[in-house]
Structures are given as structure tokens and as C-alpha cells.
C-alpha positions, 0 to 999 in steps of 0.5 A, spaced: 453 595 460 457 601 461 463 598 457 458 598 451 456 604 452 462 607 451 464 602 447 458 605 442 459 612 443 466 612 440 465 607 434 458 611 433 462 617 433 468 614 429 463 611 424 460 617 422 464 620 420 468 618 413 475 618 410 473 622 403 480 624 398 477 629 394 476 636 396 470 639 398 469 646 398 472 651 403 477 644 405 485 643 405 487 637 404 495 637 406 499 631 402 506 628 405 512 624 404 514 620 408 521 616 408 520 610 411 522 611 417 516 617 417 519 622 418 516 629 413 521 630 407 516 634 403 508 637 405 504 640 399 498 644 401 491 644 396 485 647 397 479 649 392 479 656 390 474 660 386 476 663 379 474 670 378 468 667 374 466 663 380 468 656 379 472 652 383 480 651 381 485 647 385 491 650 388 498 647 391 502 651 395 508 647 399 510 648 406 515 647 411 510 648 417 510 642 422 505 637 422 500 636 428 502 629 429 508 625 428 510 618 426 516 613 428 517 608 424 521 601 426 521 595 422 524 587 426 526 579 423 525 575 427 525 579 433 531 584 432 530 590 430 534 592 423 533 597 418 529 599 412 534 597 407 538 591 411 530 589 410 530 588 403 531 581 401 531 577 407 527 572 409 523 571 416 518 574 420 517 581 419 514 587 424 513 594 421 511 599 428 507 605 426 507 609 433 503 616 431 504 622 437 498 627 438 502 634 439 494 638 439 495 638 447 491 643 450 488 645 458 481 645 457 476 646 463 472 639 463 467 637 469 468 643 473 476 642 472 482 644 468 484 638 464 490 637 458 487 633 453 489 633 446 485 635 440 481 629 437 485 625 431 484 619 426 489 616 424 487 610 418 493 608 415 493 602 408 497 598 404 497 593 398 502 587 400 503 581 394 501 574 397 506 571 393 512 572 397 508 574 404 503 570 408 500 570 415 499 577 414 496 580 421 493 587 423 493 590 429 485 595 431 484 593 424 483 588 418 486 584 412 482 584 406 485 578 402 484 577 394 487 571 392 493 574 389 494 580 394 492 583 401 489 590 402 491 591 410 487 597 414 489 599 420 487 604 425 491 609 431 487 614 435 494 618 438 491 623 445 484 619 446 486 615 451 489 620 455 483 625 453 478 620 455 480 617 461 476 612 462 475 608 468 479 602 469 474 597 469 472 599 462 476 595 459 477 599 451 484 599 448 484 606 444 491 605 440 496 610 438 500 605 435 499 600 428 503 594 428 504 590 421 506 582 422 507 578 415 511 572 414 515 574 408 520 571 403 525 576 399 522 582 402 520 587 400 514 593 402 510 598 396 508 605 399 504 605 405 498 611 405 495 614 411 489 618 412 489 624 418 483 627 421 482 631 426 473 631 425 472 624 429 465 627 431 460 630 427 458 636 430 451 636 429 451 630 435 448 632 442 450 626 446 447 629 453 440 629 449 441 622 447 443 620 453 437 623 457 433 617 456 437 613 459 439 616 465 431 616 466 431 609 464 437 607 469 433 611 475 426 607 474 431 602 473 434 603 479 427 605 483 424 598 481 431 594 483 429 598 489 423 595 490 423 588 487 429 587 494 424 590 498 419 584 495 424 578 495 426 580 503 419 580 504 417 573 501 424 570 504 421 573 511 414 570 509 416 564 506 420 563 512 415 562 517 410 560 512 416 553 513 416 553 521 410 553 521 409 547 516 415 544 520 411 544 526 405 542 523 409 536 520 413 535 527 406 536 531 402 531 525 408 526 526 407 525 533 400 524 531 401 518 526 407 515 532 401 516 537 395 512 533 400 507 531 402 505 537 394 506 539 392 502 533 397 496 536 396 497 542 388 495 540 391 491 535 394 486 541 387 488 546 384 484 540 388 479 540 389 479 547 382 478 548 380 473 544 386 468 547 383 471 554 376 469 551 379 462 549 383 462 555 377 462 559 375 456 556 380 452 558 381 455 564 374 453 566 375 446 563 382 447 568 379 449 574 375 442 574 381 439 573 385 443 578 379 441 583 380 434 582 389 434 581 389 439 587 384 432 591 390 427 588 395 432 590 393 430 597 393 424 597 400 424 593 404 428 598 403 422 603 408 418 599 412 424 596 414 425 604 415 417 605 420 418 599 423 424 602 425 421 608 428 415 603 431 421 598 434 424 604 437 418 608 440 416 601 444 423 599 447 423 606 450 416 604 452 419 596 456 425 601 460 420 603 461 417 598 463 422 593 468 425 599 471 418 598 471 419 590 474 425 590 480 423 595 481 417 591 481 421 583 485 426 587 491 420 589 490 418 581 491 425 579 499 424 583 499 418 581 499 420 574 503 426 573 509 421 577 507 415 572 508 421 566 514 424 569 518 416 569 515 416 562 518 422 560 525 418 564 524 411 560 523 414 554 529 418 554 533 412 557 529 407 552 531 413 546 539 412 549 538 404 549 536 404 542 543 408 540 547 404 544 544 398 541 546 401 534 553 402 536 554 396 539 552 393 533 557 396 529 561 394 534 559 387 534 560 386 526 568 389 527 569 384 531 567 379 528 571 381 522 577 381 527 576 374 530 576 371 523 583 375 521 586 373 528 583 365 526 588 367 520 594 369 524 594 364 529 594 358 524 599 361 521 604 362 528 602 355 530 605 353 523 612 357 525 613 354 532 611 347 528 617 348 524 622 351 529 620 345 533 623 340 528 628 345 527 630 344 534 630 336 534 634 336 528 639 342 533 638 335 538 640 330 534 646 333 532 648 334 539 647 327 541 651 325 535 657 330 537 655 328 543 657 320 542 662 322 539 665 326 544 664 319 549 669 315 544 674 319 545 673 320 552 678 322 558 682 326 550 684 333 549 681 336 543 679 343 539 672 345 538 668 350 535 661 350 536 656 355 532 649 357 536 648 363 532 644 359 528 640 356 534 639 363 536 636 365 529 631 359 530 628 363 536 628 369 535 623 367 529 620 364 534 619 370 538 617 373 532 611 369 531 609 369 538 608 375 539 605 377 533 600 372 537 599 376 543 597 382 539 592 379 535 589 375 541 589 382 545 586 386 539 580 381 539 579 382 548 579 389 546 573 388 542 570 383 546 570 388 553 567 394 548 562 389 547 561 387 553 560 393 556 554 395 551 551 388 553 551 389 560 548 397 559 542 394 555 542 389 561 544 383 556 547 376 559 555 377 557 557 370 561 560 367 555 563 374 553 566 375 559 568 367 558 572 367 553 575 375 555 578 371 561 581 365 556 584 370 552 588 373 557 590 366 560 593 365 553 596 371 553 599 370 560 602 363 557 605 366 550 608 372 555 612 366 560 613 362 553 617 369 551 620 370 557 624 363 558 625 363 550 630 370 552 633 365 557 635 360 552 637 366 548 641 368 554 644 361 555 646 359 548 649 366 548 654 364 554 656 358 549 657 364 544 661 361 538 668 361 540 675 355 539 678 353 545 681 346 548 677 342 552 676 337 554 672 331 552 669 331 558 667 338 558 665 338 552 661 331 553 658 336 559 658 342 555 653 337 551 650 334 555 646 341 558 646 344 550 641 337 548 636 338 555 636 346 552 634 343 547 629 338 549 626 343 553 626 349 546 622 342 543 618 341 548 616 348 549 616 349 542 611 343 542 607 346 547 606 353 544 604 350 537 598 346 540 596 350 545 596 355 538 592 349 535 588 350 541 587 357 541 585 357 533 580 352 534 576 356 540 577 362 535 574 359 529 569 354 533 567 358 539 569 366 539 567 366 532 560 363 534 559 367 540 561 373 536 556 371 531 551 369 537 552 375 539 551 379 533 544 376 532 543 378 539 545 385 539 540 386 532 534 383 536 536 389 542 537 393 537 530 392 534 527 391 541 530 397 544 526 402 537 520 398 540 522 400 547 523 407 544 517 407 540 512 404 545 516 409 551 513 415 546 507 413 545 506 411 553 508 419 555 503 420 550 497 416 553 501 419 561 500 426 558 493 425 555 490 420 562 494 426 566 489 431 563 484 426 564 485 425 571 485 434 572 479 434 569 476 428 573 479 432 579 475 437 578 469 434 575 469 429 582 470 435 586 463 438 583 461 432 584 462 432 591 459 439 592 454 438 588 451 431 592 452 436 598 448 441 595 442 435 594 444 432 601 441 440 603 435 440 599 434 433 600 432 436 607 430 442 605 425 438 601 423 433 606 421 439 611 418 442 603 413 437 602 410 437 610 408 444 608 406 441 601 401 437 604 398 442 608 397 447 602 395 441 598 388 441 603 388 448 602 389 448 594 383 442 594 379 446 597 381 453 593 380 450 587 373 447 588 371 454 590 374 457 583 373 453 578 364 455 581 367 462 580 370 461 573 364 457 571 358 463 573 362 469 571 370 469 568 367 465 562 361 470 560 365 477 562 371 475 557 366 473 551 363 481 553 371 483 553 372 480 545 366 483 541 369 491 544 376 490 543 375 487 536 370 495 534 376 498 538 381 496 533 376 497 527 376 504 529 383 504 531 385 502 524 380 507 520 384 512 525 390 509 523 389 510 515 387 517 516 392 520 519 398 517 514 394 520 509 394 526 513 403 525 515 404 524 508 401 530 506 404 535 512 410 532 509 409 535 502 407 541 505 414 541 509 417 539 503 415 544 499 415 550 503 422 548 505 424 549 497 420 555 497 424 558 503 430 556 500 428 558 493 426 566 497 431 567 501 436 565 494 433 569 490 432 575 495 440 574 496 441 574 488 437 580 489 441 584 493 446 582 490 444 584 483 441 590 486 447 592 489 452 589 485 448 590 478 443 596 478 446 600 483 453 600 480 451 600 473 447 607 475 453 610 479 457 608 473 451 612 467 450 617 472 457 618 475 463 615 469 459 616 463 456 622 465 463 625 466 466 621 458 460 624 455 463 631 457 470 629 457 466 626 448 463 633 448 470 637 449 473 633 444 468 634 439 468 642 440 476 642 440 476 637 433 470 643 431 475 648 433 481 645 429 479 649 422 486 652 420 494 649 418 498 653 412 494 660 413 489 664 418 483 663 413 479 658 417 477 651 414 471 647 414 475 640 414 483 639 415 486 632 412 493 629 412 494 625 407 501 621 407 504 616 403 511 613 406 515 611 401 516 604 399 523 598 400 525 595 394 530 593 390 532 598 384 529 593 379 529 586 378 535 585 374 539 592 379 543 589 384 539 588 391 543 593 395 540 599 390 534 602 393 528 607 390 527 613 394 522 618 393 525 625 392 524 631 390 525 629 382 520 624 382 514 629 383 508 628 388 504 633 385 500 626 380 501 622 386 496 627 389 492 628 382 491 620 382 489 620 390 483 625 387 480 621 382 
């Protein structure tokens, strides 16, 4: 409030007053150029002077005096500041700053102390810019007028207000002492800039203490009432505030009221009810008195043979006490019995698991023997074949001794020369050897797999006599082929000691020598004989019985093979049941255990029962006894004081209902209360905190601010008045009524349009201001 105060006051002031360019009558109006950096090359005064016949003529003197104020003009594009004639023609964004200096300082007594403060001055400063090439035209503490075509720009400069006044600080007024001009221009170029200069800001027939009395008068009552209105909203908020305690305990009070009627109303609500099962009761406890009369005479004769049954029950437990004592002994026992039978599960089924890999790998087994037995079948008929010839080999090896042998008789008791040759002989045997042997690596390759398989046979608990059979008449083959190799090295050995040789001998000892060749060489026959049938021999029993009992044996091997996954199969599943059953007998365990305590329990209160019963019996006399003097009381005065009980309780929970119903109206309406007081004390304690708030914050500052500030900027306002009233002289000592400075500042233009643009127009002294000044009059 006190910032539009003083806002008013300046602009009321300032408005006041008007910016006239004709001469008055007793006025000096004084007319500068300007450059364009606003530094005076020529000053012209005018005043209005009276001719000898009394009319008013103009006169014009120029003068050297200094001007009250100075100006300082800088010009920037774009933000870099340039000069006037580097300006013209460019492109950008333009400033032109306008800074105005007050040089009418003088120490005045102000507010009971001696201040600097400047002589009050106006500064309006205008100028036409064509909105062809210049846009976005702005003004500071001023305006823009825009035509259409061109802009009329008006802007306003207080230079020394702002140190003059000395506005407090939260006063937020901006007084410029500057005029800053902002155009987007294109080929830049300015005409003249006129400004107008006053030192009469405040008209002086103005009084401001007289105008502003009513509001220093208005601000007290104001002040006198805010004063008040806190005194009142305290006490409302003092008010309302117990107005609210004292409803909250009203409420609070009512509402152990209503907890209490409802617990009373369902206290006679359950009376009520109460009383009439009691009444119903009544009834029925008559009709049960009756019956108690003549259950309670049952009873007695009953408990005679309850007793029998006691002593039986007793007798009978004692017995089911040894019994379960033996149960539990026994399930205890099968408990042990069980875990070992799951722990041997556990060890055939891994053994079981073991049987059926044996039984694949002797399969495996089984089917390469097979396959060998049929090859050494092969190998055997073909040795047998080789010995059959060598035999006949040496047969005919025979018959020719026996013919060199005739014919060495014939010339018995002659010497004669003779080479005999036996290396084909020894040729014939070493084929012989050859073939043997090939037998006996056959027939032992085929024992070895015969033992290999008897072995997985005898693990799986398979009968191996056949196998083993024909293990031991391979081994007697062998031995006979390794002897029959044997002596075939003897006859090596002696048919060497005869090697091919000539000597001369006599027919008798070739007859001799004969002799021995032809009983070796019977013997090489015989063996030769022997060997191939015994090879006959052999490869029959391979073909015929080895190879089928390698087949029986395979056919068996898969049947243990297929036995031993049933084994495994039925192995896991018994582990399984042992595991199971091994739960199950635990469980028994304990549950024979809790038999066996719990018979033992029986077997005490079965006596206990039995010693119950005699005292049953006793009391059962006393009980038939009682119930007959019951059920008479019952009869004649239980019945009708309860149906008395009923019709009371039944009015008391009608009135408790009433009650009931009117103390919820009464809560509910309490609540209300509390609700509403509770706002209101809410409400008054808020609006006396605004109050106060308001009060000290608003009412009271803005009085100390119009009884202290403004007070203090309405004299400093009266002082600036009387030195701007006291400003009346400038180029003489006459007094004037009115000074006014008029400033034209010359313009920023090319020479024409068609000179170069380097070319500038400066006002000097040849271009004469006086009819500049003529027009500025008319």
C-alpha cells in the first residue's frame, strides 16, 4: 500500500505537469545540438520580450553557458558496442543508451538534517524510426506508438530523483536516469532525436501535508480498530476454546452415558430372555424332577448290577494288562526283525543289481564263444586234413624204403655207394608241426573262454559241470598234440643224424640203416593216423557237443539274465515294502506302547470304578430320596415365582429400549456439538493468529511506513518542489517563471541515397537551427 502511495504521488505529480514547446510570457526556452554522442555544439536562448508598444516579440541569443545536465550517448550491434558512423548501414540488433547526469546538487535541510539532493528534472526524449527496415522496436520507462508505416518512440529520465528521494528499500520503484532504445534494424540509419528538459516536476501550488492528513488520520483509526478486532478474535479463540472443552466433555460424558444404557439394554435384553428360558425351564424342570423321582429309584436298583460288572470289568482289564505287555514285547521284537530284513534287502538288492551285470557281461561273453567254437570247428577240419595227407606222405616215404630195402637184400654181403635224401622227410614234418600247432592255439583260445564263462556261471550260482567237462577234454587234447609235437622233433632229430651224405657202406648196413628208416617211418604213420583222428575226434565234439553246450549255455545265460532284472526288479521293490513295513512296525511300537499304558490306566480306573460304584449305590439311595423332596418344591413354588420373573424382566427391557433410543439421539446430537465447536475453535484461534498476523504484519507496518517513510518521502517530495520552484535563472540574473531545454541530436544517415554510404550529414553551424526552433514553435 505504501509503494502505491508513493508510486501515486510521483506520477500525479509528473502528470501534472505538461511538456509545452511555445513560449510563455516571462519563460526561457533554451535550444541545443547535439551530436550524436550528446555532447552541446551549439545553445540558443528565447525568451519573450515586450516591444516599446507592449507586444510580445521573441528574442534569440546564443550562449556558451554550461547545461544543467549532461548526456552521454553509446550505441552496440549486436552486443559490442560501435560508433555512430561505423553503425550506418549495418544489419543487427541495435541499442542506443541515453545516460542523463543531474548537475543541480545541492545540501538542503531535510527531516531535521542536512542532505545532498539534486534539483528536480524531467528528461522526455522522442524520435520517429521508419518500420521498413527496423522492427521489434522497445523502450525503456516509456512507449511505442506504431502507425502502420513508422514508430513514434517516447521515453522518459529522471536523473538525481532516485538519490533525492531515498525511497526505502522495500519500495520497489525503478526512477531511470537512463533511456535505452532496442530496434532490430536492417541497413541502419536514425533521424534527429528530440528531447525535452524541465526542472518544474511538481506544480507548486501542490501541498501534500494537507492532502495526505486525512490519511495519516485514516491509517490511526485504522490502526485503533485493527487494535481492537486482535483484542476481540483472542477473545473469541479464549472463548471458543472452552466453549470446545467443554463440549468435548459433554460428549465424552454422554458418550459413557449411551456405553452404559447399551450395556444395560443388553444386559435386560439377555434378563428378558433369561427369564423366559428360565420360565420354560421351570416347566421342564418340573416334568424333570418327576422323572428324576423315578430314574433316581431305577438308579438304585441299577447300581446292584453295575457293581457285578465292575468286579468282572476288573478281572477282565487285569488280564488285557498282561496281554498288551506281551503285544508290546512282541511288535517290539518285529520292530528288530524289520530293520535287519531292510538292512539284508538293501544287501540283495545291491547284490541282485550286481548279478544282472554279470549276467549281461557273460552273455556277452557267451555269444564270442560261440563264435569261436565255430572258427576252431573250421580250423580243426582243416589240421585234420594236413595230417591225413602228410600220412599218406609217409606211406609212400615207407614203401620206397621198403623197396630200396629189397633191393639192398639182393645184393647182400656187396659194397655199395648211396646217398639217401631226407630233407624232404623233414619238409613233411614241419608241415605237420605246423598244422599241429595251429591246433593247439585254437583249442586253447576256446578253453579260455569256456573258463571266462564258467566263472560268471558259478558266480550267478549256475551249474558248470558240462563246461568244466569239456574244459578238461580240451586240456587232454592239448596235452596229446603237445607230446605228438614232442616226438615229431624226435624224428627230426634222428632223420638229421642220417642227414644227406654219400658214403660207402655196406649192403648190410644199409639193409640196417633201412631197416630203422622204415619202423620210423611206421611210427611217423601211425602217429600221423592217430593225430588226424583224434582231429576228427576233436572236431566232432566241437561241432557236435562244445558248440551245443555253448549254445545251451547261451540260452541259459539269457534266462539269467533275464531272472537276474526280475531279481533286481523285485530286490527294489522288497527294500521298498522292508522300508515301508519298517515305518509301520515304529509306528506299531509306539502305538502297542500307548496301548499298553493306556490298558493299564483302564486296569486302575477299573478299580477305581469298582470301589465308584459302591459309593454310587449309596448316593443313588440318597438321590432317590432328594428328588422326591424336589420335584414337591419344584411343583408348588419354583414354577410360579419364575412366570413373576418373565412378566418383569420383559417391562424392564421395554424401558431399557426407550432409554436406549434416547440417549443415541442425545450422543449423536453432543457429537454435533463437539464437531461444531471444535470447528469453531479451530476457525477462532486461525482467524485471531491471521489477526495478529494481519495487525502486526499489515496494519502496523503500513502505519509506521505512512507515519514514518512517507512522511519522511513527502518532505524529501516538498523539498524537490521548492528547489525546482527555486530554479528561475540560466543565461542572466532576471528570474524566470518557467526554464526548458530543448535538444535536438543530430541524425545517422548516409550523405543521400545515391552518395556513397561512408558520407555523413552532420548539423553544424551552416545549417542553421534558428527554423528548426521556428517549427519546434508552431
Amino acid at each position: 500500500m505504501f509503494r502505491k502511495a508513493v508510486a501515486s504521488m510521483l506520477l500525479c505529480s509528473m502528470l501534472m505537469y505538461t511538456m509545452p514547446v511555445m513560449a510563455y510570457v516571462n519563460d526561457e526556452n533554451v535550444y541545443t545540438k547535439m551530436d550524436s554522442t550528446g555532447k552541446p555544439y551549439k545553445v540558443i536562448v528565447t525568451t519573450t520580450e515586450k516591444d516599446e508598444q507592449g507586444n510580445d516579440q521573441n528574442v534569440e541569443n546564443e550562449t556558451d553557458k554550461e547545461l544543467p545536465f549532461d548526456c552521454k550517448i553509446t550505441y552496440k550491434l549486436d552486443g559490442k558496442e560501435i560508433t555512430a558512423s561505423e553503425l550506418i548501414g549495418k544489419s543487427g540488433k541495435v541499442t542506443i543508451k541515453m545516460e542523463y547526469t543531474n548537475k543541480l546538487a545541492q545540501d538542503v535541510r531535510v527531516n531535521g538534517k542536512v542532505e545532498k539532493m539534486y534539483t528536480p528534472m524531467l528528461v522526455v526524449a522522442g524520435l520517429i524510426v521508419d518500420n521498413e527496415n527496423n522492427s521489434n522496436i522497445e523502450v525503456t520507462k516509456g512507449k511505442v506508438i506504431d502507425d502502420g508505416n513508422k514508430s513514434i518512440v517516447l521515453g522518459i529520465a529522471l536523473p538525481g530523483m532516485d538519490e533525492s528521494l531515498k525511497l526505502p528499500k522495500d519500495v520497489d520503484i525503478d526512477i531511470p536516469s537512463t533511456i535505452e532504445i532496442k530496434m532490430d534494424a536492417k541497413n541502419f540509419e536514425l533521424g534527429n532525436i528530440m528531447t525535452f528538459t524541465s526542472t518544474k516536476l511538481f506544480d507548486k501550488t501542490i501541498n501534500l501535508d494537507k492532502e495526505l492528513d486525512e490519511v495519516y488520520s485514516s491509517i490511526n483509526e485504522l490502526q485503533d480498530a485493527a487494535n481492537k478486532l486482535e483484542d476481540g478474535t483472542n477473545k473469541l479463540k479464549d472463548g471458543s476454546s472452552k466453549l470446545n472443552d467443554g463440549a468435548t466433555e459433554l460428549d465424552n460424558g454422554v458418550g459413557t452415558l449411551a456405553n452404559g444404557v447399551n450395556s444395560l439394554k443388553d444386559g435386560t435384553s439377555k434378563l428378558n430372555s433369561g427369564a423366559k428360558t428360565l420360565n420354560d425351564g421351570a416347566e421342564v424342570l418340573a416334568n424333570g424332577t418327576n422323572s428324576l423321582k423315578n430314574g433316581a429309584e431305577a438308579l438304585d436298583t441299577g447300581t446292584i448290577e453295575i457293581q457285578t460288572g465292575a468286579d468282572s470289568l476288573k478281572a477282565g482289564t487285569s488280564k488285557l494288562k498282561e496281554g498288551a505287555s506281551s503285544l508290546y514285547g512282541g511288535i517290539t521284537a518285529l520292530d528288530t526283525g524289520v530293520d535287519s530284513a531292510y538292512s539284508g534287502a538293501k544287501s540283495v538288492n545291491s547284490g541282485a543289481s550286481q548279478v544282472r551285470d554279470g549276467a549281461s557281461k557273460i552273455s556277452s561273453g557267451v555269444d564270442a564263444l560261440t563264435s569261436s567254437i565255430d572258427d576252431l570247428g573250421g580250423n580243426i577240419g582243416t589240421a585234420a586234413s594236413g595230417v591225413k595227407e602228410i600220412s599218406n606222405s609217409v606211406n609212400e616215404l615207407s614203401q620206397a624204403a621198403k623197396n630200396i630195402k629189397s633191393l639192398a637184400e639182393s645184393h647182400n654181403n656187396q659194397t655199395v655207394t648211396a646217398t639217401v635224401d631226407v630233407n624232404g622227410i623233414i619238409s613233411q614234418i614241419d608241415s605237420i608241426k605246423t598244422v599241429v600247432s595251429g591246433a593247439i592255439s585254437g583249442i586253447s583260445t576256446a578253453n579260455s573262454s569256456l573258463v571266462n564263462a564258467k566263472a560268471a556261471l558259478e558266480a550267478s550260482g549256475q551249474d558248470v559241470s558240462s563246461i568244466q567237462t569239456a574244459i578238461e577234454e580240451n586240456n587232454g587234447n592239448i596235452t596229446s598234440l603237445n607230446n605228438y609235437l614232442g616226438q615229431l622233433d624226435g624224428y627230426k632229430t634222428l632223420i638229421n643224424s642220417e642227414a644227406t651224405k654219400t658214403e660207402t657202406y655196406n649192403i648190410s648196413d644199409v639193409i640196417a640203416g633201412l631197416e630203422q628208416i622204415d619202423a620210423l617211418l611206421q611210427r611217423l604213420s601211425t602217429g600221423a593216423t592217430s593225430a588226424s583222428e583224434g582231429l576228427s575226434q576233436i572236431q566232432s565234439g566241437v561241432q557236435n557237443e562244445l558248440l551245443s553246450g555253448a549254445q545251451d549255455l547261451s540260452s541259459g545265460v539269457n534266462e539269467l539274465k533275464s531272472g537276474a532284472t526280475n531279481l533286481a526288479t523285485g530286490t527294489n521293490s522288497l527294500e521298498e515294502g522292508l522300508s515301508s513295513l519298517s515305518k509301520g512296525s515304529k509306528g506299531a511300537v509306539a502305538g502297542s506302547k500307548s496301548l499298553s499304558d493306556g490298558i493299564t490306566e483302564a486296569d486302575t480306573g477299573a478299580q477305581a470304578l469298582s470301589q465308584g460304584i459302591g459309593q454310587v449305590a449309596s448316593g443313588a439311595k440318597s438321590l432317590s430320596s432328594g428328588a422326591k423332596q424336589l420335584n414337591d418344591s419344584v411343583a408348588k413354588q419354583v414354577v410360579p415365582g419364575v412366570k413373576a420373573l418373565s412378566n418383569g424382566t420383559n417391562e424392564l427391557d421395554k424401558g431399557a429400549s426407550e432409554l436406549q433410543s434416547g440417549v443415541n439421539k442425545l450422543k449423536n446430537g453432543t457429537t454435533e456439538l463437539s464437531n461444531g465447536t471444535k470447528e469453531l475453535s479451530s476457525g477462532a484461534a486461525e482467524l485471531a493468529d491471521g489477526m495478529t498476523k494481519f495487525n502486526n504484519d499489515g496494519i502496523r507496518k503500513l502505519s509506521n511506513k505512512i507515519n514514518g517513510d512517507l512522511r519522511s518521502v513527502t518532505n524529501r517530495i516538498e523539498k524537490l518542489q521548492e528547489l525546482g520552484n527555486e530554479y528561475n535563472k540560466f543565461s542572466s540574473d532576471e528570474e524566470r517563471e518557467s526554464i526548458k531545454f530543448i535538444s535536438i541530436i543530430d541524425s545517422i544517415k548516409s550523405s543521400s541515397k545515391e552518395d556513397s554510404d561512408e558520407e555523413m550529414i552532420v548539423e553544424n553551424e551552416n545549417n542553421k537551427i534558428d527554423s528548426k526552433v521556428e517549427e519546434s514553435k508552431d
